[in-house]
C-alpha positions in Angstrom: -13.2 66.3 61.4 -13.1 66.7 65.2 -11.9 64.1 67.2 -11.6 64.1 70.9 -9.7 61.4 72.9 -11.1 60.0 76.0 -9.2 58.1 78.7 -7.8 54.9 77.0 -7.0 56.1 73.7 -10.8 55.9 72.9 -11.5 58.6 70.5 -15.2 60.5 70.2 -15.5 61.7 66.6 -17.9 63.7 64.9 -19.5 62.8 61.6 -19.1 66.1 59.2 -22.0 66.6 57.3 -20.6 66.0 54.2 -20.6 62.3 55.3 -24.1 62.3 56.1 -25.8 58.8 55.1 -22.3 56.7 55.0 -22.2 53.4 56.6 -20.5 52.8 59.7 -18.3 50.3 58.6 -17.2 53.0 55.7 -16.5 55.8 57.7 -14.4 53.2 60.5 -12.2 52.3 57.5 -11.1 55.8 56.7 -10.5 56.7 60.4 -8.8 53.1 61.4 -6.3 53.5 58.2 -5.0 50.2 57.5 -7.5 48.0 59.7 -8.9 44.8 57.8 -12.7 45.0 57.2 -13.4 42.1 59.7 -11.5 44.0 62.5 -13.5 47.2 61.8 -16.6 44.3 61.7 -15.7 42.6 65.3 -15.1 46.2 67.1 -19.0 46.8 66.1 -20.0 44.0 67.1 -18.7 43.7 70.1 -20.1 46.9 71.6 -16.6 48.8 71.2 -17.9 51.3 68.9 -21.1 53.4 69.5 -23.3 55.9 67.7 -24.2 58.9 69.8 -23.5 55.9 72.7 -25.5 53.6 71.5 -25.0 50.2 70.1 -25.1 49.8 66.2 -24.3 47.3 63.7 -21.7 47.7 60.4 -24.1 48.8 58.1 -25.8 51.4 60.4 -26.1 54.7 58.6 -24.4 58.0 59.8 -25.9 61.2 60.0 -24.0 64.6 59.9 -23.0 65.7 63.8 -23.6 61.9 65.2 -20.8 61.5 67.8 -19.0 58.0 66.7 -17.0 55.9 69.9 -13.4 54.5 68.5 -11.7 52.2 70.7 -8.1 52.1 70.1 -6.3 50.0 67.7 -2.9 48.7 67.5 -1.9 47.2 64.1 1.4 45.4 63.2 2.6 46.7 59.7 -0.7 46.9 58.0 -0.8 44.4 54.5 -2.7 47.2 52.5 0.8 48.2 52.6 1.8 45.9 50.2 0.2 47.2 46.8 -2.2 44.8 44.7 -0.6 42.1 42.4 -0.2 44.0 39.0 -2.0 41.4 37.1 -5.2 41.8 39.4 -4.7 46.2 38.3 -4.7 45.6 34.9 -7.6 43.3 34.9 -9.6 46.2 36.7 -8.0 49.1 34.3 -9.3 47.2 31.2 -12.9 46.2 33.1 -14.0 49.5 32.9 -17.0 50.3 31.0 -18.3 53.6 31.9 -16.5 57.0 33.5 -17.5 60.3 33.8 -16.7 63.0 36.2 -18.8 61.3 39.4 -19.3 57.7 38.6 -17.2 54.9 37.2 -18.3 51.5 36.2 -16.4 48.5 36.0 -17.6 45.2 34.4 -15.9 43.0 37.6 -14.4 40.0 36.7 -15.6 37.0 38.5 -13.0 36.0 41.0 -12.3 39.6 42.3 -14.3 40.7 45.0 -15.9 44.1 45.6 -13.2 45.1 48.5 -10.9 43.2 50.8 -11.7 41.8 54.5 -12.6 38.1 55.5 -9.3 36.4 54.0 -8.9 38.8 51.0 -6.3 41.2 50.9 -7.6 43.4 48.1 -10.6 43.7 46.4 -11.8 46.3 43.3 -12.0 49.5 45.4 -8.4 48.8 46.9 -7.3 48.1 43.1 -8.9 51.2 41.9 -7.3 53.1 44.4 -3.9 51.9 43.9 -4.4 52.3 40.2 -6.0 56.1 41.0 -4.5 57.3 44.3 -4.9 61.1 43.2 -8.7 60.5 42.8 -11.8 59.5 45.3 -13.4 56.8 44.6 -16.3 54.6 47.1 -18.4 51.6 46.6 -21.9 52.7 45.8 -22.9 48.8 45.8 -21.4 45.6 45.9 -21.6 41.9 44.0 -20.5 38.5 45.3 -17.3 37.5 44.5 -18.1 35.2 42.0 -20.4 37.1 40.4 -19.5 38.8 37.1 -20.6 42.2 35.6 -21.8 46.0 36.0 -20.4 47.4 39.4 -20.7 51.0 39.9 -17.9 53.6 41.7 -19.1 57.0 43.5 -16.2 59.2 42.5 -17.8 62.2 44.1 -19.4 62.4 47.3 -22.7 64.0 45.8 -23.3 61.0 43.2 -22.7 58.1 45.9 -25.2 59.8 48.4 -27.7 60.3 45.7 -27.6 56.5 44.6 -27.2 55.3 48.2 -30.3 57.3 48.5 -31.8 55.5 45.7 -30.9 51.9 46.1 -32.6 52.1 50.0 -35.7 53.2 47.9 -36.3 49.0 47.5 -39.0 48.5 45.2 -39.7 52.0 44.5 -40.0 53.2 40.7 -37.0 55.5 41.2 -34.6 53.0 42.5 -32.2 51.2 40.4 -33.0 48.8 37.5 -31.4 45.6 38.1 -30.6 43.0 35.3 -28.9 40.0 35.2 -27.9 37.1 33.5 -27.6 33.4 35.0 -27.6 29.9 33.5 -29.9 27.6 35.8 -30.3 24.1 36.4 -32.9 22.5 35.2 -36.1 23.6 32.9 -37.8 26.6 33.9 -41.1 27.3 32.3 -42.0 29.4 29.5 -42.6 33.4 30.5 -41.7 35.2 33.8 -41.9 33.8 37.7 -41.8 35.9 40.2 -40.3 35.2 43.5 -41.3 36.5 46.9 -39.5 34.8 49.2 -38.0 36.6 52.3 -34.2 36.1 53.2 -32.3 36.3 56.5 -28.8 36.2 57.0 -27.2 34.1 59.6 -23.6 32.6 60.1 -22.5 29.0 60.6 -20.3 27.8 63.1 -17.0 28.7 60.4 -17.9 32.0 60.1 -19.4 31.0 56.7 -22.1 33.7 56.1 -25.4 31.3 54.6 -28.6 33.1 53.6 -31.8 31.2 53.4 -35.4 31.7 53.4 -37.6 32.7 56.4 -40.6 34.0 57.2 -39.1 36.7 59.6 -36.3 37.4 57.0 -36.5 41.1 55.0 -39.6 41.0 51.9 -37.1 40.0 48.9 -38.6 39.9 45.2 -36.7 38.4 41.8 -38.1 38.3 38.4 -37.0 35.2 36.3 -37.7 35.1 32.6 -36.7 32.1 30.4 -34.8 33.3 27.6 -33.5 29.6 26.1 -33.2 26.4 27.0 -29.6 24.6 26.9 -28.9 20.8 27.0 -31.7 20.5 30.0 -30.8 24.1 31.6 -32.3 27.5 31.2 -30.6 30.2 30.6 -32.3 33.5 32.1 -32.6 36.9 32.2 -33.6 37.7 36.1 -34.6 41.2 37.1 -34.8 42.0 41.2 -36.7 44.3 43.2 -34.7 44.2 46.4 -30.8 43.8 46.6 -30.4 40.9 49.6 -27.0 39.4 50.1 -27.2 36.4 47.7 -30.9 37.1 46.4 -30.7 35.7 43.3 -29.0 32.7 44.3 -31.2 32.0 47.2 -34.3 32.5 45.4 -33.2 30.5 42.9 -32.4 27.6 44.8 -35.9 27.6 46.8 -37.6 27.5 43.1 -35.6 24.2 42.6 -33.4 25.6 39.9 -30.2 27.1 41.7 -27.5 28.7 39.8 -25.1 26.7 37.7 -21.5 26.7 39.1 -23.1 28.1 42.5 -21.1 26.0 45.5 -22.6 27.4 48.3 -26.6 26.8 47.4 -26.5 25.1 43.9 -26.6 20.9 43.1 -23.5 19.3 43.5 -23.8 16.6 40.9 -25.1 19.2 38.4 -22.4 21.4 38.8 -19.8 18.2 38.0 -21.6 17.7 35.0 -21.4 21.0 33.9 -17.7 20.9 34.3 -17.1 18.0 32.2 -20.1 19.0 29.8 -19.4 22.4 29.1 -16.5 23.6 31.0 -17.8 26.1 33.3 -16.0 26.5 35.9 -17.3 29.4 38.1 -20.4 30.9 39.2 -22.9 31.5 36.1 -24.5 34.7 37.2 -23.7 38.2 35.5 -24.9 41.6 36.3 -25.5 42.6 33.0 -27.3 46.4 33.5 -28.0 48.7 36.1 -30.4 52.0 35.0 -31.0 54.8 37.0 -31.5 58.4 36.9 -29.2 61.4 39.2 -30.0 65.1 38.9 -33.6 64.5 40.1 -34.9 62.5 36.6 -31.8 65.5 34.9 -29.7 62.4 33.9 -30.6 58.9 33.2 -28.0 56.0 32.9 -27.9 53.3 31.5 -24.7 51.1 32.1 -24.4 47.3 30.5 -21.6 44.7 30.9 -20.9 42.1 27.8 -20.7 38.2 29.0 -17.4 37.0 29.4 -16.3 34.9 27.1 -15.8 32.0 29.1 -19.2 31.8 29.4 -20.3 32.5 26.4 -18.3 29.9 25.4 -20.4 27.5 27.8 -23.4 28.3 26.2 -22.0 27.5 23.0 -21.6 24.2 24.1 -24.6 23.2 25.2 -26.5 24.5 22.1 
């Protein structure tokens, strides 16, 4: 990879083409080695780093030969340093739920999120890696923190492109199958509701990332079908069209039945109840399945996650 340094330690790098279709804040992470994810996240958004000198934003895709701007960095002793606790790598080593020579899928605990940055050190990537370090492996998508369940690993380059490719395809027949599994408040009705509600990201004054509904947010579609109803909840199986930061949750909320557990956009009082009722104590939402197909149609997955026990255990009690 050829990079060329410019007065003031700023480097001019250009994007091989075997990285074609990687996000920005990706490819920054391998060239600033031991820079937290919101560092990488303030140089883009300050202007400091450019795309074929032009502004861009963390999620901006690459393409092979684009000239990348790197301002430099100086970094004290980097934490990534430190290796992940052990208890947090044998969590991940027994999550796993599907491997074969490009992908690996883990059933994520909820608790751990999908990488580290904004006030966490490591995440499942950095665990995987430090469980791995002879082998490759990249994010091919991501799931809240608190949310439970089927996340899948690129370990060759080929496979992440090809679902990166996929997932961007939205609503299109050949893009992922989504399912998951959430406990909501309230009584839903009988059958399936769809949910077209568009969602736009913004930040509060903390620097708490909030998603709500708006009319010039991105088109955002969820499925919710009733499966039971528990002690005045409804447990459901919810299917989604597009993959928005906190869809489900969102959308769930504006229907007037948010996610049990959820802290950020659920009912307060609910979720006290629940505590004291049942016992949950986290977020009740699960990826349970993810299908899709690689090799051009060649070779379908289909990759499923069991429900913890703890909250299986919850909706035990409330039967």
């Amino acid at each position: 990879m050829a990079a060329i340094e410019v007065s003031g330690g700023v480097k001019q790098v250009r994007v091989p083409e075997e990285r074609d279709g990687q996000r920005l804040d990706n490819f920054l992470l391998g060239q600033l080695k031991g820079a937290p994810r919101s560092l990488v996240y303030k140089l883009v958004r300050s202007g400091q780093v450019r795309i074929n000198g032009k502004r861009c934003k963390p999620d901006s895709r690459l393409a092979g030969g684009d000239e990348v701007r790197i301002p430099p960095v100086h970094l004290d002793a980097p934490a990534s340093d430190r290796p992940p606790p052990k208890a947090m790598l044998e969590r991940l080593a027994a999550s796993i739920v599907y491997e074969d020579k490009s992908l690996l899928a883990l059933n994520k605990p909820s608790g751990i999120a999908a990488h580290g940055g904004s006030g966490v050190s490591f995440g499942a990537i950095e665990g995987l890696r430090a469980l791995r370090p002879d082998e490759s492996f990249e994010l091919v998508h991501r799931l809240d923190r608190d949310t439970s369940g089927v996340m899948v690993i690129a370990k060759k380059r080929s496979a992440l492109l090809e679902l990166q490719a996929l997932m961007r395809e939205g609503d299109d027949e050949d893009a992922p199958n989504k399912q998951y599994l959430a406990l909501l408040v309230g009584r839903m009705p009988q059958g399936t509701m769809t949910v077209e509600a568009p969602l736009l990201r913004a930040t509060h004054r903390g620097g708490d990332r909030i998603v709500r509904v708006d009319p010039s947010g991105k088109p955002s579609t969820s499925h919710f079908k009733l499966i039971e109803r528990l002690g005045g909840h409804s447990f459901c199986e919810i299917r989604i069209e597009t993959g928005r930061t906190h869809q489900i949750r969102v959308h769930a909320a504006h229907i007037g039945h948010p996610v049990a557990g959820d802290d950020k956009y659920g009912d307060r009082e609910a979720n006290k109840r629940l505590v004291e009722q049942a016992g949950l104590k986290r977020l009740f939402l699960h990826a349970a399945a993810i299908g899709f197909e690689l090799g051009g149609g060649k070779t379908p997955y289909l990759i499923s996650a069991p429900l913890s026990p703890e909250l299986g255990t919850v909706l035990d009690r409330l039967r």
